[in-house]
N, C-alpha and C positions, 0 to 999 in steps of 0.2 A: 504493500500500500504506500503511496507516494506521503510523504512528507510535508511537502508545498510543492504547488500545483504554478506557472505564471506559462506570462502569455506577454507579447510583445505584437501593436496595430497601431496604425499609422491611420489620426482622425482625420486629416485632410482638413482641418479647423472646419467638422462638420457639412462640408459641401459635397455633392452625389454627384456621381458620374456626369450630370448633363451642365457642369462648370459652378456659375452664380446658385444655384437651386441649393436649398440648405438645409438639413434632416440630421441634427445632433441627436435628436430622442431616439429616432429607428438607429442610429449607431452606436449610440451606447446601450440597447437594448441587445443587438445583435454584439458587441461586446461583453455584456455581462453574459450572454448565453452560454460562453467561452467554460462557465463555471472553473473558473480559477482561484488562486489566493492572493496575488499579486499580478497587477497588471500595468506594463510601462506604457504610455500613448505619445506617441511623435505630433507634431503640427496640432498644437494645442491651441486657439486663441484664448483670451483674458480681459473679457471687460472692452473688448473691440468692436466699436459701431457695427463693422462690416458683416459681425455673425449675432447684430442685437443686443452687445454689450452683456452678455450671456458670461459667466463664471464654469464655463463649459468641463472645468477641474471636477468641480462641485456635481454637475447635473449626471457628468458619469459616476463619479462616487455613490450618488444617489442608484442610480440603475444597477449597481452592481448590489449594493445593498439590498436593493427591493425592500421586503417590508422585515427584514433581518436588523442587528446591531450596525450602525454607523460604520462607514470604512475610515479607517487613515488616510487621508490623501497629501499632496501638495503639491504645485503649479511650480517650475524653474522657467524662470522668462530668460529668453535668447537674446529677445530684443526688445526697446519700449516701444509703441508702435507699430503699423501693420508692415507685413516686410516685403519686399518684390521691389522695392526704390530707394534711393538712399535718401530723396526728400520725404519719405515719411515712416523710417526707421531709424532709430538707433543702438548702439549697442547698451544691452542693463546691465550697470555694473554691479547691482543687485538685485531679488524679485522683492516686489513693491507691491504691498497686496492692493490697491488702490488706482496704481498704472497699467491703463492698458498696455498689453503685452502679447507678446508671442514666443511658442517656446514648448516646452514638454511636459507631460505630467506622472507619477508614480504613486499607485493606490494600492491599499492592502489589507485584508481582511485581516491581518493580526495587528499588534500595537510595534508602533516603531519607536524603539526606544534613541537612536540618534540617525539627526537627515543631516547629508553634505552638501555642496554643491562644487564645481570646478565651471567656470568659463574658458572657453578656447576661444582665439583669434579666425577670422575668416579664412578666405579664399583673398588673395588683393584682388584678382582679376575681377571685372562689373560686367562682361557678355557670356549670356547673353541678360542675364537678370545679374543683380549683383548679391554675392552668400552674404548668409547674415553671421553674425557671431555664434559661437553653438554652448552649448551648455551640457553635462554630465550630474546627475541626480543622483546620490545614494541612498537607500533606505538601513537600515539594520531591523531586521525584522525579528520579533520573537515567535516564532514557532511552538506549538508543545512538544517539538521534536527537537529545539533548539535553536539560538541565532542564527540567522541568513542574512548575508548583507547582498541587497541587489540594488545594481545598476542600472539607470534606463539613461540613453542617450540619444540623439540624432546626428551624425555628424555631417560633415560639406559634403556638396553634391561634386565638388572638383577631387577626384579621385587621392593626387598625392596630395594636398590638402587633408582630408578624408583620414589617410595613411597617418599622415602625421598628429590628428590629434588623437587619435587612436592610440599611438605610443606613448604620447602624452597622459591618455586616461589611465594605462596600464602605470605608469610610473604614479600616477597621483592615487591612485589604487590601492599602494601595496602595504601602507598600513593600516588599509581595512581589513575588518577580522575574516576568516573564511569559515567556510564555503562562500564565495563570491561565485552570483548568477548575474553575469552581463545581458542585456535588454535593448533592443533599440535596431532601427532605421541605422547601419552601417553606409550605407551609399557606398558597398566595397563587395565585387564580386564573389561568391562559393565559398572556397575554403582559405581564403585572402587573412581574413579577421584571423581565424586559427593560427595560421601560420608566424600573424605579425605580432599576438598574445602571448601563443604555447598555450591559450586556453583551449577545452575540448567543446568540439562543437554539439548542440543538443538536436539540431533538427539539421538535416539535409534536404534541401526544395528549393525550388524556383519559389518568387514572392511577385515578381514585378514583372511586364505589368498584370494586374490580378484580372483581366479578363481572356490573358492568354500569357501566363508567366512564361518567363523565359531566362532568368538570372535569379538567382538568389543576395536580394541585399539587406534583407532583415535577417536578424542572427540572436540566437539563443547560446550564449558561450559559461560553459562555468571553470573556476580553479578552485577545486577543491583543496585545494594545499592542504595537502597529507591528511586530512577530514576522514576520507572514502566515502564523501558525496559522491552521488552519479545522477545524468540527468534518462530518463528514461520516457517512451511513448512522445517523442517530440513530434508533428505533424503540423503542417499550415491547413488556414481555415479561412475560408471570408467570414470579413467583419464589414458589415454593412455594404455600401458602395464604394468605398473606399478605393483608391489606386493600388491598393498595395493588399497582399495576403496579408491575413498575421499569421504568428506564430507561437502555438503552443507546446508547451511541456510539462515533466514533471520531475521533481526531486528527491530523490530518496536519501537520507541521511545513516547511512550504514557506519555508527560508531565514532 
């Protein structure tokens, strides 16, 4: 029997396949379906006109919930501001619960006893849209099977950009406790992430695009540092309309 259960989906800040058209409820419904413990979400809006000024952290927390105990959750903003320009983003150099933002979010049916956060630096290059700043979210979750610290991240869509804070997460990583479950929107093909961690990967699949995948760039990775964590029944799923599969797994804490 699995341990903790997560899952890794990319909300597209709520918007369905046919662009501007906006459906957060049917995607955080079709997220909680997921029946997970932990759940990282990429492309998060924050109190952003453009998706109704919506606390869109909160309203999945809610759906996961349903009519059960409150989840854990919290919002890492990327940016202040909507992002796709540089006259109406900017980098946050912290999250502000009160600024709209843009960014990721990490929610958890157990109690997290301590959250982190890391900022990375962009992509410099602005074509054809310009990257935003990226952000790395840790939780430490309490488990009845024991601490889990998991990571949800998104990084740059510019591949070595991508690479590089990748190495960067792993470095700012390593004195968090283990079992570490990484989480997240990599924008880095198949077995790329493993390779440049030494972490093992939990799910093998195509994620993107999710009406005809074809590359895997959403990744379930853990380091069990000598724990004998292992991640087991990893498989992608649609979650909602979303561009992207997600991805779920499970954890087993073997000792």
């Amino acid at each position: 029997m699995a341990d903790l259960r997560v899952a890794t989906a990319n909300a597209a800040s709520g918007r369905t396949g046919l662009g501007s058209a906006r459906d957060l409820a049917g995607w955080a419904a079709s997220a909680a379906s997921l029946d997970v413990d932990v759940l990282a979400v990429q492309e998060v809006d924050h109190l952003l006109p453009r998706s109704g000024s919506a606390d869109q952290t909160a309203e999945i927390a809610a759906a996961c919930a349903g009519t059960g105990p409150a989840w854990s959750s919290r919002f890492a903003a990327a940016v202040h501001g909507t992002p796709g320009r540089s006259t109406t983003m900017r980098p946050a150099p912290a999250t502000l619960p009160h600024e709209p933002s843009y960014g990721i979010a990490l929610l958890s049916r157990y109690a997290v006893r301590n959250w982190h956060e890391l900022r990375m630096a962009p992509a410099r290059f602005v074509v054809p849209v310009p990257d935003e700043q990226r952000v790395a979210l840790a939780a430490e979750v309490v488990t009845p099977g024991g601490a889990v610290t998991v990571v949800a991240t998104h990084l740059s869509f510019a591949p070595l950009r991508a690479a590089a804070q990748l190495r960067e997460l792993v470095a700012w990583a390593a004195d968090l406790p283990r079992p570490l479950v990484l989480l997240g929107d990599l924008n880095l093909p198949g077995r790329l992430p493993a390779r440049l961690t030494g972490w093992t990967p939990g799910v093998s699949a195509a994620t993107y695009p999710a009406s005809r995948p074809v590359v895997q760039l959403d990744h379930v990775l853990l380091d069990a540092g000598g724990t004998g964590a292992r991640l087991i029944d990893g498989q992608a799923r649609t979650v909602g309309r979303s561009d992207h599969l997600g991805l779920r797994a499970e954890l087993v804490l073997d000792g």
